[in-house]
N, C-alpha and C positions, 0 to 999 in steps of 0.2 A: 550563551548558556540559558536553560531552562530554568525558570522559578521551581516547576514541581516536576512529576513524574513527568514525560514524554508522552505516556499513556493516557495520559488524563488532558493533553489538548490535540493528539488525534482523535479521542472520542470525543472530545467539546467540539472539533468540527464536522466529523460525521454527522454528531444530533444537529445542528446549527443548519447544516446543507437537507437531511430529514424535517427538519421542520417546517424552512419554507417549502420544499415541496405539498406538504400536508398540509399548507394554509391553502396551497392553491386547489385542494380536491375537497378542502374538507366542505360541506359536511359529509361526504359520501365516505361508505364505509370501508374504507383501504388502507392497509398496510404501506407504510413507504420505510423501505429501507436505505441508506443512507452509507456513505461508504468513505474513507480518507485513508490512503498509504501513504506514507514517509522514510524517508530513511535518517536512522539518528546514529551522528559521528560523536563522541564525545562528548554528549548529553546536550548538540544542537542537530535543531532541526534541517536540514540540509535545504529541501524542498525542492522544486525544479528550477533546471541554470535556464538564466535572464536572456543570453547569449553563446555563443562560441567560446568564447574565451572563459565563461563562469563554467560552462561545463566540461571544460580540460581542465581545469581549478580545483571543481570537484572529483573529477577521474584521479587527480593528480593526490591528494589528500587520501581518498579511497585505500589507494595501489599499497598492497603488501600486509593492509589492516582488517581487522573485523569491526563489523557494525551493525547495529540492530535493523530490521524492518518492521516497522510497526503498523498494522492498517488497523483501525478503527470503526466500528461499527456500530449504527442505531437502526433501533425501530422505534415509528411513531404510528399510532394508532389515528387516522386522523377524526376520525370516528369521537374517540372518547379523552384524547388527547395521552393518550398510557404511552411511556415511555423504558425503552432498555437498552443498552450499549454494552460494547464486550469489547477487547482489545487483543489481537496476537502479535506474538511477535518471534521472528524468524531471528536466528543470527546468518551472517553472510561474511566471509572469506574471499577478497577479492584475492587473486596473482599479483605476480609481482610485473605487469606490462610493461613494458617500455614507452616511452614519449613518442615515438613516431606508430605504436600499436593505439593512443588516446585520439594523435591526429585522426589514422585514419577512421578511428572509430566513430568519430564528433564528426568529421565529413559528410555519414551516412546519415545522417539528420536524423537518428532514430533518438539522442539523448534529450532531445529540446522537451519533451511532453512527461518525460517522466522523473519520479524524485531521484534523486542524488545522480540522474545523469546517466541512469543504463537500465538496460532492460532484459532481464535474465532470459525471457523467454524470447529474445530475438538475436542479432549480433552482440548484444553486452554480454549473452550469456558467456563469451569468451574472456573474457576479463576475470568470472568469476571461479574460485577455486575448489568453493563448497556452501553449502546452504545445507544449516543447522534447523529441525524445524520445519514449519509448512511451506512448501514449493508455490502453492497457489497465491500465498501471503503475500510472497517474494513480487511475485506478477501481478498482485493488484485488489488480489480478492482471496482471501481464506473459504476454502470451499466448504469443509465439512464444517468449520466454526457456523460461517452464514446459515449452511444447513439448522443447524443446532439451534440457531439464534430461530430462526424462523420458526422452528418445530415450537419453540415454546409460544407462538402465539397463535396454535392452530394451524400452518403452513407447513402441510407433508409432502415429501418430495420422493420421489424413489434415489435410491443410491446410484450411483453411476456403475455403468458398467462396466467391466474390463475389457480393455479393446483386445481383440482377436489376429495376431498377423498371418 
């Protein structure tokens, strides 16, 4: 279990991965933003499975419950050392899978790189039954928050476009 919010040590390590990046550019005048998703079961942090086995562990605990996705975000200024971090966070509704749907799933090696063991926007996305909140989150990057984040330090971007089929 966590001592404090979840929120507050996904952003302690977004800024922490932000800031050695800006020691290696500074003095030069650039923005690095900095980035950490998680998935939180029960107010622990899940993180990514070690192995095969930890990540049917964590499929296994997931199945039929909600749990947060939290990514964490900073900017560092490396320029002036200025600092800001934001946190979203998504709810997520896995299914109720079966054990031989976690097997095959863990086989396709897609769970080893990511937290709590799936990847909405690949094969895991079958697992899951709803995503509450930002979609982008869920996958690794909150879009419009980043946006946002960036817009406040001078960094304009155009909106995306709606794709046309």
């Amino acid at each position: 279990m966590l001592s404090g919010p979840p929120e507050g040590a996904v952003t302690a390590l977004a800024l922490a991965k932000a800031r050695v990046v800006a020691l290696e550019v500074a003095p030069a005048a650039a923005l690095v933003l900095g980035a950490d998703t998680e998935v939180v079961l029960d107010g622990r942090l899940l993180g990514k499975p070690r192995d095969a086995a930890h990540a049917v562990e964590m499929l296994q605990m997931l199945r039929g419950r909600v749990h947060d996705v939290i990514t964490g975000l900073a900017v560092v200024d490396a320029a002036t050392g200025g600092e800001e971090t934001d946190a979203v966070t998504s709810r997520v509704r896995m299914g109720d899978y079966s054990a031989a749907e976690i097997e095959a799933y863990v086989a396709t090696g897609e769970p080893f790189d990511k937290a709590g063991g799936y990847a909405v926007q690949g094969e895991g996305g079958r697992l899951v039954r709803e995503v509450e909140g930002c979609f982008t989150n869920v996958v690794g990057l909150p879009v419009e928050a980043t946006r946002r984040l960036l817009a406040r330090w001078g960094l304009e971007s155009p909106a995306p476009r709606p794709s046309v089929s």
